[in-house]
N, C-alpha and C positions, 0 to 999 in steps of 0.2 A: 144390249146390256139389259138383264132382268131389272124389274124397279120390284121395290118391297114397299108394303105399306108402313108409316113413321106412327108413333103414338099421337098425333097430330091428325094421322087418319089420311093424311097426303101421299102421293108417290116419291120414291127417291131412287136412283141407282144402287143396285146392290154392289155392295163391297164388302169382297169374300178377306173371312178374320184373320186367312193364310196372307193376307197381302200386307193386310197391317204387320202382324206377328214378322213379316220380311222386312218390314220399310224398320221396325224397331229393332230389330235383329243386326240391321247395317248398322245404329246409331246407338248399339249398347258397347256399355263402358264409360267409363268414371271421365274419361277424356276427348271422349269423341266429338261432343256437342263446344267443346270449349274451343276444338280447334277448328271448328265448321266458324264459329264465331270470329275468331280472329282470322281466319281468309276471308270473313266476310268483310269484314271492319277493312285492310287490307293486305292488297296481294302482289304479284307473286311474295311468297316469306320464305326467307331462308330459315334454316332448321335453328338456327345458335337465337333467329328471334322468337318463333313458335319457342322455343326451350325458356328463353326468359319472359316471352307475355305469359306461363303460365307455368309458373316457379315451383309451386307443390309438383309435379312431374318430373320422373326421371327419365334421361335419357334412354334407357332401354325401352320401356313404355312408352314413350311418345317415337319412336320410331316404329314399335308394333301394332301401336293406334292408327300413324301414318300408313303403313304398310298394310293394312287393314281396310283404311279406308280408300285407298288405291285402286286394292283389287274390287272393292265395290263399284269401282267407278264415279267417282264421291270427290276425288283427289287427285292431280296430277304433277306424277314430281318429273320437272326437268331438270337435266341432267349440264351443267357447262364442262366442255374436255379444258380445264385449268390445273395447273397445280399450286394450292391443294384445290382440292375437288369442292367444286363452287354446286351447290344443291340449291332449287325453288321448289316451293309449293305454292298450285293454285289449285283454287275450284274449278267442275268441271261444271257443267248445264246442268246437271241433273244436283251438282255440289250448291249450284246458287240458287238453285230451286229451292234450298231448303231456306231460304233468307222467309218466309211467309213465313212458315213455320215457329221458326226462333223468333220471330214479332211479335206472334203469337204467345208462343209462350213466356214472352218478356212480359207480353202486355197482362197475362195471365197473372206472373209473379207478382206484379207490382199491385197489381188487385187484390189475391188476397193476402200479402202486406196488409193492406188497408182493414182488411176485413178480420183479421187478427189481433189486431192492434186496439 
C-alpha cells in the first residue's frame, strides 16, 4: 500500500477517494443508516418489526432499502418456507462492521449537540 504524507508531516496509508465515494454509495439513503442501526441493536428482525422501529418509512422503501442493502452484501434476508411467509433480516460481517462506524458517528452527534447548544 502507498503511504502519503498527513499535514502532520507523518506517513499514512493512502486511501483512494473511489473507495470512500463506494463505502457512501452502499450507505446512501434517507434509511439505510437507520436499519444497519436497528440489526445492530437487534437481530435476526423481521420486516413488520424493521417497519415499526422506524415508523416515518414506508413499506415500499424500506423493502427497496432492504433489497439495496442485500445486494451490497450489508444484509441478509432469510427466507422461512411457512405460510404466510415468515421473512428475517440480519447483518452480514461486513453489515456488523459497520457497528465502529455508527459509534462513531453517534459519539460525533452528541458532541456537537454540545457544541451548539
Amino acid at each position: 500500500m502507498e503511504q502519503r504524507e498527513t499535514s502532520t508531516g507523518t506517513s499514512a496509508p493512502d486511501c483512494s477517494i473511489s473507495r470512500v465515494e463506494h463505502a457512501l454509495g452502499v450507505l446512501r439513503g434517507r434509511w439505510k443508516l437507520l436499519i444497519i442501526h436497528h440489526l445492530l441493536v437487534r437481530q435476526p428482525r423481521r420486516f413488520s418489526d424493521l417497519e415499526r422501529a422506524i415508523g416515518r418509512v414506508t413499506q415500499k422503501m424500506l423493502i427497496q432499502q432492504l433489497r439495496a442493502l442485500e445486494a451490497d452484501g450489508i444484509v441478509h434476508r432469510i427466507v422461512y418456507p411457512e405460510v404466510p411467509p415468515h421473512v428475517e433480516y440480519e447483518l452480514t460481517a461486513a453489515g456488523r462492521a459497520l457497528a465502529t462506524a455508527l459509534d462513531a458517528l453517534h459519539d460525533w452527534s452528541v458532541q456537537s449537540c454540545h457544541v451548539d447548544a
